[in-house]
C-alpha positions as CSV (number, residue, x, y, z in Angstrom):
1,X,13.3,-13.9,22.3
2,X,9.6,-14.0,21.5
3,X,8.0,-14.8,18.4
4,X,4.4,-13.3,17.8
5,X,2.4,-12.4,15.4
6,X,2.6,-8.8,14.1
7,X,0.3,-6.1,14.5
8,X,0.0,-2.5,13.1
9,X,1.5,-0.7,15.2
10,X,4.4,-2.8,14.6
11,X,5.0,-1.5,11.0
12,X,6.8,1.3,11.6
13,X,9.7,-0.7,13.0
14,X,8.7,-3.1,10.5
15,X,9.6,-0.7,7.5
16,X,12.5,0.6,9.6
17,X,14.1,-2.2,9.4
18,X,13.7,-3.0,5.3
19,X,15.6,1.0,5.1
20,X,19.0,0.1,7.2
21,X,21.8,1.3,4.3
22,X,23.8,-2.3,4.9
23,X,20.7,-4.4,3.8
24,X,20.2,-2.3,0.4
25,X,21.5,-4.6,-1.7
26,X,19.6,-7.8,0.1
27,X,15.8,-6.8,0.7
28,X,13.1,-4.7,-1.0
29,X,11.6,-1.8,0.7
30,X,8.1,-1.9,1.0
31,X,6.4,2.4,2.3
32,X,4.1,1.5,5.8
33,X,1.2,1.8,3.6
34,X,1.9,-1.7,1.7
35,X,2.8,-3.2,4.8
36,X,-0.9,-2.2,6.6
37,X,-2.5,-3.6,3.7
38,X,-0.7,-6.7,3.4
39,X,-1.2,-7.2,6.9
40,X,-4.8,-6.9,7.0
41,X,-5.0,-9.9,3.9
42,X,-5.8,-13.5,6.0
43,X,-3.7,-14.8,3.0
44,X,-0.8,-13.3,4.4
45,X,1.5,-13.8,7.9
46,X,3.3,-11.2,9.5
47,X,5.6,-12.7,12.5
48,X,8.2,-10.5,14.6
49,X,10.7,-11.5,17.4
50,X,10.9,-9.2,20.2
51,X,14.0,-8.7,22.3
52,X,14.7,-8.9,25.7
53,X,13.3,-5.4,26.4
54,X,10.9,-5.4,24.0
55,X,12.0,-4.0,20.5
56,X,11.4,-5.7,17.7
57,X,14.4,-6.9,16.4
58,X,13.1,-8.7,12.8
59,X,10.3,-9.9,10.9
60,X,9.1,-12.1,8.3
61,X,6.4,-12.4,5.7
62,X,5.1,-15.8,5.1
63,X,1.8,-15.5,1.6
64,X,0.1,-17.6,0.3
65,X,-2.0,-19.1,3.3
66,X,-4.8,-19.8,1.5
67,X,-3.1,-21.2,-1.8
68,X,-5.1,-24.4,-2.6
69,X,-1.8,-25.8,-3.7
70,X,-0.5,-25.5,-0.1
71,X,2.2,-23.5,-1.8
72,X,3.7,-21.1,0.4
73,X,5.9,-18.1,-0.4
74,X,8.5,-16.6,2.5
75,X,8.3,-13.6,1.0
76,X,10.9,-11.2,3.2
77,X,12.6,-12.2,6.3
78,X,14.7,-9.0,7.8
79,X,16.8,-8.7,11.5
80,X,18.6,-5.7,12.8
81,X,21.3,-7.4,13.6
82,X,23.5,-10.0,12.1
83,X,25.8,-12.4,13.4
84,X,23.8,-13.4,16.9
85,X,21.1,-16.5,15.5
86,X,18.2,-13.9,15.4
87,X,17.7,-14.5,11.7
88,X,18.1,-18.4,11.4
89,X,15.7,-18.4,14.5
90,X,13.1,-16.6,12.9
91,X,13.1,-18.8,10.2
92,X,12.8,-21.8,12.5
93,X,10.0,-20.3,13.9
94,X,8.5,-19.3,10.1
95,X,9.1,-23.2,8.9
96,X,7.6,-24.2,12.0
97,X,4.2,-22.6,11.2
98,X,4.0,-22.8,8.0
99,X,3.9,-26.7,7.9
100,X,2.6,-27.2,10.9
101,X,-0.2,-24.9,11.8
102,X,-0.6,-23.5,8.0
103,X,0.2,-26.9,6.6
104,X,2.3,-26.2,3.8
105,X,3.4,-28.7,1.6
106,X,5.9,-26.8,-0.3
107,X,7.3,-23.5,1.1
108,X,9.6,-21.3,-1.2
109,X,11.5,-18.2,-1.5
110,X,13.6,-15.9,-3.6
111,X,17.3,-14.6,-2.9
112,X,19.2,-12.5,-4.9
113,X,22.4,-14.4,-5.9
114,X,24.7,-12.2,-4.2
115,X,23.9,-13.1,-0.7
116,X,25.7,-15.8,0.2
117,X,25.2,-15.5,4.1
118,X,21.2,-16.1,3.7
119,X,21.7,-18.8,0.7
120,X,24.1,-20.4,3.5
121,X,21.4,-20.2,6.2
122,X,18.8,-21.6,3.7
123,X,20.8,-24.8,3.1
124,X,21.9,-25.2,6.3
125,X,18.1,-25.3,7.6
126,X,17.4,-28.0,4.2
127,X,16.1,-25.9,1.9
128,X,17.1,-26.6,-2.0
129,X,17.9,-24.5,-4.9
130,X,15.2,-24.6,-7.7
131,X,16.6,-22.3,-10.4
132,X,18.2,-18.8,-11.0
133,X,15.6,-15.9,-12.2
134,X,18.4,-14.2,-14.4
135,X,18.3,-10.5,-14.0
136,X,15.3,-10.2,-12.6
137,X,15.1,-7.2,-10.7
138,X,16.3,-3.6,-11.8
139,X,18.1,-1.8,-9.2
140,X,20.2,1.2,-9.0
141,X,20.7,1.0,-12.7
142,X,21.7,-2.4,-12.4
143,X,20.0,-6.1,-13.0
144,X,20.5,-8.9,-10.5
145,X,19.8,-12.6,-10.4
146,X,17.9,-14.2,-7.5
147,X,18.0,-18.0,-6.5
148,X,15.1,-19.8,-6.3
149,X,14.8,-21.9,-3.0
150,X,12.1,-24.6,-1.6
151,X,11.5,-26.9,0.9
152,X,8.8,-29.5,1.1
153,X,7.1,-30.6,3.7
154,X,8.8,-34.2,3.7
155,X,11.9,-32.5,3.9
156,X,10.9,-30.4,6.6
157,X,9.6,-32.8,9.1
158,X,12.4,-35.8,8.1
159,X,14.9,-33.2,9.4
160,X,13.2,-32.8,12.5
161,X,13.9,-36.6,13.0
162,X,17.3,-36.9,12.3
């Protein structure tokens, strides 16, 4: 796997990914358009992991760079397949940056309550749950809950010393 930072002509894969029918319920959609302009803004981090021959098999988008309260939001993390360590690797790789070459002191995220596999993941890597944003995003008709999620920098690097 390789870990780099993304580039436009990655964004087509890049939205590809956000439309596969099984991740629906877990990640917003953003149209290729968004995802140019949110890729030109120095605020923001694009980074993808290549496969073995090539293909980009996920992405994540890490704002906030320039937040003067070192506050940094993981804003969308998506892989094409699940099940094979592509995903928690990613967001190894997206901790790893963030606090040490962005110097983050606090990096947070949102989940929608209903996805247990990623909340799992989150713990598992030491991130804690900050609150619950009740029915906060309209979809399909219906309102869901997402979990709010942060790890600070402390945290971070005194797991890296266990």
């Amino acid at each position: 796997m390789i870990f780099r930072n993304a580039t436009p002509s990655d964004v087509p894969s890049i939205a590809a990914l956000e439309t596969i029918p099984e991740f629906r319920a877990f990640v917003g959609a953003w149209p290729q358009d968004l995802h140019r302009q949110a890729l030109a803004d120095p605020d923001t981090a694009y980074i993808v992991v290549e496969d073995s021959a090539g293909a980009i098999a996920g992405f994540a988008i890490l704002r906030s760079l320039q937040s003067q309260h070192k506050s940094l939001e993981l804003k969308r993390i998506v892989v094409g397949s699940t099940n094979q360590g592509i995903g928690k690797r990613l967001l190894e790789e997206v901790l790893d940056r963030a606090f040490n070459e962005y110097g983050a002191h606090r990096v947070w995220l949102d989940v929608f309550d209903t996805n247990a596999r990623a909340r799992h993941i989150y713990r598992s890597l030491g991130f804690r749950e900050d609150g619950v944003f009740r029915e906060a995003i309209l979809r399909d008709g219906e309102y869901y809950s997402l979990v709010l999620m942060s790890m600070l920098d402390r945290e971070y690097h005194g797991r890296r010393t266990r």
